[in-house]
N, C-alpha and C positions, 0 to 999 in steps of 0.2 A: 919609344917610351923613354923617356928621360930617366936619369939616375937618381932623380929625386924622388919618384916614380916607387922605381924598382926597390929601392929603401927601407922606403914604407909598406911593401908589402913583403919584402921581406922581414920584416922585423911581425908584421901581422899574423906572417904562417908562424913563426916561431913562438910568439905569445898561444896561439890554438894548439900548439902541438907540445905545451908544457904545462898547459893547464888539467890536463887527466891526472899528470903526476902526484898536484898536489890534493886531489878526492880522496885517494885513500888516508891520506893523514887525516882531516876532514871525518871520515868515517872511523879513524880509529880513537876520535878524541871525544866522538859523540856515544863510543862503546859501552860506556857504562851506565849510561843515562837509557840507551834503549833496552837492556839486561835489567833495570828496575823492576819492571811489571813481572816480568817470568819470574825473578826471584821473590817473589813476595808469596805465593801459593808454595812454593818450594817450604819457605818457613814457616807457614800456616797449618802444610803436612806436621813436619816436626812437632810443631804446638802442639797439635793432632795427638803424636804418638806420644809422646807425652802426660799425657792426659790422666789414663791407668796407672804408671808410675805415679804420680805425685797424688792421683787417688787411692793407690794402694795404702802411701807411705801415713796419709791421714789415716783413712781409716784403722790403719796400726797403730799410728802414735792415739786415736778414741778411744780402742778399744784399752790400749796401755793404761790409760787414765780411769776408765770405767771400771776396769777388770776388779781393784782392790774394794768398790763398795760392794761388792758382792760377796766377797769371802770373810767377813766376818762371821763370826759367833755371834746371834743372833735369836730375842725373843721375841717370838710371832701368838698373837699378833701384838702390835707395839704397844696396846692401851687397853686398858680396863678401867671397870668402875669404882669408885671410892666406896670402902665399905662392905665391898661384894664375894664374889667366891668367884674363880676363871680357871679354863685352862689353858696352860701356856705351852708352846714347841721351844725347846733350847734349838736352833736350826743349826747346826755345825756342817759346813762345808769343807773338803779336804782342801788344803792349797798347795798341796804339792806334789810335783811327778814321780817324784822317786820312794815315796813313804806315804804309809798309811798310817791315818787314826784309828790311837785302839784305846785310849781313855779321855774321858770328857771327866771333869770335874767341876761342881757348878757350887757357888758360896752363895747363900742366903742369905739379905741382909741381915743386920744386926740390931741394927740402930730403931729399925720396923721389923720387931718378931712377927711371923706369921703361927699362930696355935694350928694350921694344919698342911701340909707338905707331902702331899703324895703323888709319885711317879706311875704310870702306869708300864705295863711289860713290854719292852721291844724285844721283839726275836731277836736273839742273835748274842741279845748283853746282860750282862749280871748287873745289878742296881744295888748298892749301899745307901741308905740313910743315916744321917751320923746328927745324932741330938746331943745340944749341949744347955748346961746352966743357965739360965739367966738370969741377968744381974738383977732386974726389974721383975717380977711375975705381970702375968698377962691377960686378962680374962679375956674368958672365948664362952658365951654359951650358958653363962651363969656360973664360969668353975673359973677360980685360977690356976694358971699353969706356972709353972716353975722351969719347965722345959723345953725348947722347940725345935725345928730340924735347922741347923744351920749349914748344912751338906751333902750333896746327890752327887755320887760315883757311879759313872755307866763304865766296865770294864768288859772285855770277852770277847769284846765283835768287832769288827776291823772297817774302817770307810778308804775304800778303795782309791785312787786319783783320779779325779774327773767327775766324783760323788760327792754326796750327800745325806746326812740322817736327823732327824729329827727325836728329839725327847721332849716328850709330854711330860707334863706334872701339871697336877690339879694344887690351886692354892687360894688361899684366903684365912681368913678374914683381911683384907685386904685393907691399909691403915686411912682413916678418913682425915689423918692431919698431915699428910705428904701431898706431894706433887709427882713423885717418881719412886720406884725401887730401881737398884744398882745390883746385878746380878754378875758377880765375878767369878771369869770361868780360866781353867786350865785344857789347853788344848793340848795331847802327848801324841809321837808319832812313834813308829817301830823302830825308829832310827834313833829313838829316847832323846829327840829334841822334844820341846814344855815351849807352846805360845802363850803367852799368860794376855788374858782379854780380859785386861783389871784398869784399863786405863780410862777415867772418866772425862765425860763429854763437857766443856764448860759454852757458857751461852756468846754466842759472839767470837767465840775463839775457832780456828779451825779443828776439824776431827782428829783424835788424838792418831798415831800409829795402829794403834791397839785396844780400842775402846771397847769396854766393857757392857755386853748387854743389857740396856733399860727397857724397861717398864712406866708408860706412861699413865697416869693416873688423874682419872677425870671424875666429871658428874655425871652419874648414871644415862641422864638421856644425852650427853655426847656421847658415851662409850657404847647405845644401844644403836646410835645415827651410825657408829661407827664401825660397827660389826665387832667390838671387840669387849664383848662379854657375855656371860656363859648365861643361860633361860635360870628361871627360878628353881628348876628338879636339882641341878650341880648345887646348889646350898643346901636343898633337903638331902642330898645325899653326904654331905662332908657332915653334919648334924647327926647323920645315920651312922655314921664311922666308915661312908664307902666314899672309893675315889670322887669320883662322879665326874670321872675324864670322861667317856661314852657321854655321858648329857651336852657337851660344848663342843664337840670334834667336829660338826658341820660348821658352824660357824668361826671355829680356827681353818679348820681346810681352804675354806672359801677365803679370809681374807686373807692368809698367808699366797693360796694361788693369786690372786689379785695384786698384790703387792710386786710378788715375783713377776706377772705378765703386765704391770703398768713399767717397772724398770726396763725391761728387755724392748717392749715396745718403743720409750722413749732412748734407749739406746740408738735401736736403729736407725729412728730418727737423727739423732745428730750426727753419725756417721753420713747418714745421705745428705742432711744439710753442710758438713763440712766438707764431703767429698764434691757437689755440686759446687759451692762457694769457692772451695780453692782453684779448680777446674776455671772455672768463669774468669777469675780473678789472671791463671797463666794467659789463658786465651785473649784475653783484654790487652796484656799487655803487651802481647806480640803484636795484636791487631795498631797500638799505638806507635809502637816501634816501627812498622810499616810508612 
C-alpha cells in the first residue's frame, strides 16, 4: 500500500470517528423546537385552571353592579291609572349588615294632593298619619277638602339584615293631569343613620345615588294590561270611608312577585353570559398564543 494510500484512509477513519461528536450539539439546538408540542397542552391545563378564577371574579364584579338596583326604597307596583284609587307597597329593603331598620317615613306629594291616604296594619309597626293645610282646597267626591295626608310613619318593628318589608297604603283619587307621583322616603337604622330616597329620577340622565320612589301614572287600559290597578270595589270602598287595601292585594302581590322574579332571573342570566364570555375569551387567547 503506498503512503498515499494509507493518508487517505487515514484521514477517512478520523472524519467517521469525529463525526458522533458533533450529534449531540445537533440535538441540543433542535431542543426547543421539539419541547413545543408537549408544552402547549401544559398551558392549555393552566388556561384550564384558570377558568373558575376569572369566572368567579366576573360574576362578583355582576353581582357588585346588580346588587344596588335592588335595595332601594321602592313602590310596587310601579304604575296606576289616572283618575283611579290603588294600592301601593312602600317595599323597603335593609342594606346593611350590621343595622336594622326601625323607621320608614314616606312624604306625599304636594304639588298632587291625594283626598284619601290610608295605610293598612303591619304586625309588628305602629303607623302615623300626619295631615296638613292645603294651600289649594281639593275636591274629592262632591266635598272640598282643605286637608290631606301628606305623611306615613311606620315606627316599632325592626327589618333585620338580609330582609325586607313592605307597607301598603291605599290611595287615590289619583291626579288625571300628571304623569307621575314622587314619593319621598326616610329610611332610619338602629344605628340612627337616616338614608334619605328624595333623589329624583331625570329622563336620560343616569339613576340618581338615592332616588326617590315613583309612581307611574297611565291610562286606565295600560295600567289594567299592566297589572297595576286596583278592581272597581277599592274605589267603592275609599267612597265608603274604608281602606279597601284587601280589594287590590292580589294583584299588587302578583306584579310585585313578577317584578322581583323577572330581575333575579335576568340577573342570572348575565352572570352566565359574562362568566361564559370571559372564559371563552381566556381560552381563545391562549389557544392563539399557541
Amino acid at each position: 500500500m503506498s503512503d498515499n494510500t494509507l493518508s487517505r484512509n487515514t484521514r477517512s477513519h478520523s472524519t467517521l470517528t469525529k463525526a458522533p461528536a458533533t450529534a449531540p450539539a445537533t440535538a441540543l439546538s433542535a431542543g426547543p423546537a421539539e419541547r413545543g408540542p408537549s408544552a402547549a397542552p401544559s398551558r392549555r391545563r393552566t388556561a384550564l385552571r384558570r377558568l373558575p378564577l376569572v369566572g368567579g371574579a366576573a360574576a362578583g364584579v355582576v353581582l357588585l353592579l346588580a346588587g344596588p338596583a335592588f335595595a332601594h326604597v321602592t313602590v310596587q307596583p310601579g304604575q296606576a291609572a289616572k283618575g283611579g284609587y290603588t294600592t301601593v307597597d312602600f317595599k323597603v329593603p335593609n342594606e346593611r349588615d350590621d343595622a336594622s331598620t326601625v323607621k320608614l317615613e314616606v312624604d306625599l306629594p304636594t304639588d298632587h294632593p291625594l283626598a284619601s291616604a290610608m295605610p293598612q296594619p303591619v304586625p309588628g309597626w305602629d303607623v302615623k298619619v300626619t295631615k296638613s293645610k292645603l294651600d289649594k282646597p281639593i275636591e274629592s267626591h262632591g266635598e272640598k277638602l282643605t286637608e290631606a295626608v301628606t305623611k306615613i310613619t311606620w315606627t316599632g318593628g325592626k327589618i333585620e339584615p338580609g330582609q325586607f318589608q313592605q307597607f301598603p297604603v291605599s290611595i287615590g283619587a289619583l291626579p288625571e293631569d300628571a304623569d307621575q307621583l314622587v314619593f319621598k322616603a326616610l329610611q332610619t337604622y338602629d344605628n340612627k343613620e337616616v338614608v334619605r330616597w328624595i333623589e329624583p329620577a331625570k329622563e336620560g340622565a343616569p339613576e340618581p345615588e338615592n332616588p326617590a320612589p315613583v309612581l307611574k301614572l297611565v291610562d286606565a287600559a295600560d295600567a289594567e294590561q299592566g297589572g297595576g290597578t286596583d278592581t272597581a270595589g277599592a274605589q267603592a270602598g275609599q267612597q265608603d270611608g274604608k281602606a279597601g287595601a284587601d280589594d287590590g292585594r292580589s294583584t299588587t302581590t302578583a306584579a310585585d312577585g313578577g317584578t322581583d322574579n323577572t330581575a333575579r332571573i335576568l340577573g342570572v342570566v348575565g352572570i352566565v353570559v359574562g362568566v361564559v364570555g370571559i372564559g371563552f375569551g381566556v381560552f381563545a387567547g391562549r389557544r392563539r398564543t399557541t
